[in-house]
LUMDOLO-702099 format. One line per field, with one value per residue (C-alpha): residue in three letters; y, x, z. Coordinates in pm, whole numbers, always signed. Example, Ala and Ser with C-alpha at 12.3 -4.5 7.8 and 13.67 -1.06 7.14 Angstrom:
aa = Ala	Ser $
yy = -450	-106 $
xx = +1230	+1367 $
zz = +780	+714 $
This chain:
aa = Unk	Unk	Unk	Unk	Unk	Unk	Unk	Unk	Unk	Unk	Unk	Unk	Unk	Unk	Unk	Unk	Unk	Unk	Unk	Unk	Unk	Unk	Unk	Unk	Unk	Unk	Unk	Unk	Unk	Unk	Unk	Unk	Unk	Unk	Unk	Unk	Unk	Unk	Unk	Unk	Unk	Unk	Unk	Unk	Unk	Unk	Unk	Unk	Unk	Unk	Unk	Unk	Unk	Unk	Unk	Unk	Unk	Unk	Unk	Unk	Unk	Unk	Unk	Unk	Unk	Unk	Unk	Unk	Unk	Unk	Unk	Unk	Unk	Unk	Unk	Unk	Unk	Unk	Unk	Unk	Unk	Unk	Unk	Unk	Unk	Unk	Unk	Unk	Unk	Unk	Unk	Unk	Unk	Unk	Unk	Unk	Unk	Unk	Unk	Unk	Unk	Unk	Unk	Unk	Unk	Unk	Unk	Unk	Unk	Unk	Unk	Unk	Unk	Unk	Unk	Unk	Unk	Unk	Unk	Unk	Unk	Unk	Unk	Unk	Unk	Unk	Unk	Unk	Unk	Unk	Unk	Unk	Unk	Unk	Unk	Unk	Unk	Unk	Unk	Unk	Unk	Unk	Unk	Unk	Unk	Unk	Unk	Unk	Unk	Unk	Unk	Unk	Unk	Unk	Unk	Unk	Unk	Unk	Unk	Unk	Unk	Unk	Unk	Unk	Unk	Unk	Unk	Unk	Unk	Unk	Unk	Unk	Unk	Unk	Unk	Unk	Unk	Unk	Unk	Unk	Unk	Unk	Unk	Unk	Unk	Unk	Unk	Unk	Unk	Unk	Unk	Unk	Unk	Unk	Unk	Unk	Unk	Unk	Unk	Unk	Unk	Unk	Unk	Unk	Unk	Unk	Unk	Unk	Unk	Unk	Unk	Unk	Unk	Unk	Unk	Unk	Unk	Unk	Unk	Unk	Unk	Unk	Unk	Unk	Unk	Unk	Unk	Unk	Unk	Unk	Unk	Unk	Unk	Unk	Unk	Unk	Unk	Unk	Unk	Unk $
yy = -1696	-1647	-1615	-1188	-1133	-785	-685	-856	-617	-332	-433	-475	-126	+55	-64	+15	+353	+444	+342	+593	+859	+819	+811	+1048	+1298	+1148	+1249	+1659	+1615	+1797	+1618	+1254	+1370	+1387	+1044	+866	+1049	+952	+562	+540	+698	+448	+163	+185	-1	-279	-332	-364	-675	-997	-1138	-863	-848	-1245	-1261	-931	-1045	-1364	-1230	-1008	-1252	-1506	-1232	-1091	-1433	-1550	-1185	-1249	-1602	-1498	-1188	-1433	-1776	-1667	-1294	-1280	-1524	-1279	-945	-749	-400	-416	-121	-101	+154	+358	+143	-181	-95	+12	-314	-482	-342	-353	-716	-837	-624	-780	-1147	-1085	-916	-1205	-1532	-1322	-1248	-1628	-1729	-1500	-1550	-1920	-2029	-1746	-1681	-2037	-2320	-2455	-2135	-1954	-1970	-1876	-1555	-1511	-1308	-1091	-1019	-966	-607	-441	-80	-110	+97	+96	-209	-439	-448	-698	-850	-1146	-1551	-1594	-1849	-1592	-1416	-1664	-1723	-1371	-1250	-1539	-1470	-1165	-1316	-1564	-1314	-1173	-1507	-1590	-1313	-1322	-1680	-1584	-1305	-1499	-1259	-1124	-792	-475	-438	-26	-211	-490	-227	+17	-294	-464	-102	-59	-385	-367	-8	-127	-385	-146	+178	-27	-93	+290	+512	+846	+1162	+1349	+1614	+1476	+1627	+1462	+1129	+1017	+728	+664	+688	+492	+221	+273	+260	+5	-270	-83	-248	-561	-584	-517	-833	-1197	-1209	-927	-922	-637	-932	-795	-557	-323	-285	-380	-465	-852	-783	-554	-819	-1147	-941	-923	-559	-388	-32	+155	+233	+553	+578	+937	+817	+545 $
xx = +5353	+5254	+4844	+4928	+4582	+4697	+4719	+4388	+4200	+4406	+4241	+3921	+3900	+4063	+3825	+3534	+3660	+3724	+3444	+3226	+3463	+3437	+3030	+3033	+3221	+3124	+2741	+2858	+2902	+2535	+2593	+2610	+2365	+2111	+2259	+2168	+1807	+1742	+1837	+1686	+1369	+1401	+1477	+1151	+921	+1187	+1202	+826	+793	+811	+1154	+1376	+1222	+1342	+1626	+1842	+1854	+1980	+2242	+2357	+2368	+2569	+2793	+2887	+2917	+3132	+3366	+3353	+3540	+3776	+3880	+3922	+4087	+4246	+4335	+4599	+4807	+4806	+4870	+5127	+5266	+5585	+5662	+5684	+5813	+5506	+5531	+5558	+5228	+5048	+5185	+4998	+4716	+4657	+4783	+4506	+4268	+4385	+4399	+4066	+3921	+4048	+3908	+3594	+3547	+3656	+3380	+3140	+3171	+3162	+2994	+2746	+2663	+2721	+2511	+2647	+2494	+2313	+1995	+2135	+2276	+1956	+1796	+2052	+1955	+1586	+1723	+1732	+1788	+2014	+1986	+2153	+1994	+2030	+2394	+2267	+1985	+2205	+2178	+2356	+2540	+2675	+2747	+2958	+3155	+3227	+3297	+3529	+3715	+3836	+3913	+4128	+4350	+4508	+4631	+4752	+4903	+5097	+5179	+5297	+5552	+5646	+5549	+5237	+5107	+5042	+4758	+4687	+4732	+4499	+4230	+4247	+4202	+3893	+3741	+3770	+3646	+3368	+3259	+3316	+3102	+2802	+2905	+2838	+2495	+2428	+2235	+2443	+2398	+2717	+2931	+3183	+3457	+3572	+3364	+3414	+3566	+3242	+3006	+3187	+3227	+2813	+2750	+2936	+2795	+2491	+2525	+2560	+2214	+2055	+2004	+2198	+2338	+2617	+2963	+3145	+3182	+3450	+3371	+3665	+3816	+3677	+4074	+3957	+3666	+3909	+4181	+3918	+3677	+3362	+3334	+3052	+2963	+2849	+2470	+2394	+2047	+1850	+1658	+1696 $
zz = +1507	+1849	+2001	+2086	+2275	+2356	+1997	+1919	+2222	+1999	+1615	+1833	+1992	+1718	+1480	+1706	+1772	+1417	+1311	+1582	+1468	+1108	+1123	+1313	+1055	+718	+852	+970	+588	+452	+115	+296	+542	+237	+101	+407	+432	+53	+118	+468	+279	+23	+241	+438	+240	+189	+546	+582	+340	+569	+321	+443	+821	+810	+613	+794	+1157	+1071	+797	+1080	+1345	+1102	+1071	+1401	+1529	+1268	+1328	+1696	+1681	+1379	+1613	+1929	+1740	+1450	+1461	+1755	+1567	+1251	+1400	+1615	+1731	+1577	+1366	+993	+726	+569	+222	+450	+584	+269	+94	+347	+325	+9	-72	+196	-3	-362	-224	-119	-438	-696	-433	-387	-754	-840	-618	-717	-1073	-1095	-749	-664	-1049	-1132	-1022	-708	-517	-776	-612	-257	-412	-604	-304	-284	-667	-611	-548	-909	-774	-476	-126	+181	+329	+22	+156	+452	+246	+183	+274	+577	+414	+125	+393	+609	+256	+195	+475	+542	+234	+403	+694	+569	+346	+659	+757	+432	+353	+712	+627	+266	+445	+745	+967	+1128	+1025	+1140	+1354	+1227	+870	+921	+1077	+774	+532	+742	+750	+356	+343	+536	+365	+78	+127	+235	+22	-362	-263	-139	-356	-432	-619	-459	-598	-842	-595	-407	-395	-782	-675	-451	-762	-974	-648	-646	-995	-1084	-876	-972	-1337	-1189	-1020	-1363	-1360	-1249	-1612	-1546	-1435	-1224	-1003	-784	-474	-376	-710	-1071	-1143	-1177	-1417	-1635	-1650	-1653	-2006	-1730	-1665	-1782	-1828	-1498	-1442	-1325	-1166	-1167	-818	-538 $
């Protein structure tokens, strides 16, 4: 595989540009208007207690810095323009996703919840009720391990075909990713068409901030904790 700069400016301002344009419409949306109101409401006081006015700037520094020299060193090896058939391009997408899913729930079961880094992820955990900006109230160094799980699947999964991949393919998967990432934290009370799959994404990982004794481990499917016996029932809360 070949260092394809040109495709790596593509990924870059695709995924910049679809991410404008998907904020942009998801908020014309009065019901996810109101979400967003209700979480930034409920996110206030969390962001005026000195832990989270520490810990978020450096979580989000960790992590753009960290994106920046994945997208510059590593990327343009993984990703072209070539085109693919429209299963081609799904199968990619989502075995990126899936690689990602089992490492990430492998290593949040037994290192996050275990002891080597239990008490790193244990700020994550002092939220028991989730909102928006418990997404980026994280360790940086939780942060640097998730985040690099991702990162890492589109390599491996280029490796694993012998080809690189898609660079439309690789942007749909880091945006699911990264929404995922944010969306199972979010507080939601939004009608049951069509954003079920959102609440059950929401309440899901909901169940697992009861407390640092509960599984629903994985974070863009709950596949893992179905196959693995660590699922546990969703939680659905009345209020942020």
């Amino acid at each position: 595989m070949t260092y394809d700069w040109f495709a790596g400016l593509v990924f870059f301002g695709t995924l910049t540009a679809t991410t404008a344009i998907g904020r942009f419409i998801a908020f014309r949306i009065p019901s996810v208007r109101e979400m967003r109101e209700l979480n930034d409401s409920a996110d206030q006081p969390k962001l005026a207690r000195r832990s989270y006015q520490e810990a978020l700037p450096k979580n989000v520094r960790a992590a753009k810095w960290q994106a920046l020299g994945f997208y510059v060193l590593i990327l343009p090896f993984c990703v072209n323009l070539a085109g693919l058939p429209w299963w081609r391009f799904i199968v990619d997408v989502v075995a990126v996703l899936m690689l990602y899913d089992l490492t990430y729930y492998l290593t949040h079961r037994f290192l996050f919840h275990g002891k080597p880094l239990r008490k790193i992820h244990a700020l994550h955990h002092q939220a028991r009720k989730p909102t928006y900006v418990d997404s980026l109230y994280v360790h940086p160094i939780e942060t640097l391990i998730g985040q690099g799980l991702f990162q890492l699947s589109i390599p491996a999964v280029a490796l694993a075909t012998g080809a690189p991949l898609n660079v439309f393919a690789m942007v749909v998967a880091t945006q699911i990713f990264v929404n995922a990432g944010t969306l199972n934290h979010v507080w939601v009370d939004l009608p049951r068409f069509p954003f079920k799959w959102l609440q059950f994404l929401t309440t899901g990982h909901a169940a697992h901030h009861v407390d640092m004794n509960q599984g629903n481990y994985c974070q863009i499917t709950l596949l893992f904790d179905w196959l693995f016996g660590t699922y546990e029932q969703p939680v659905v809360r009345s209020e942020p």
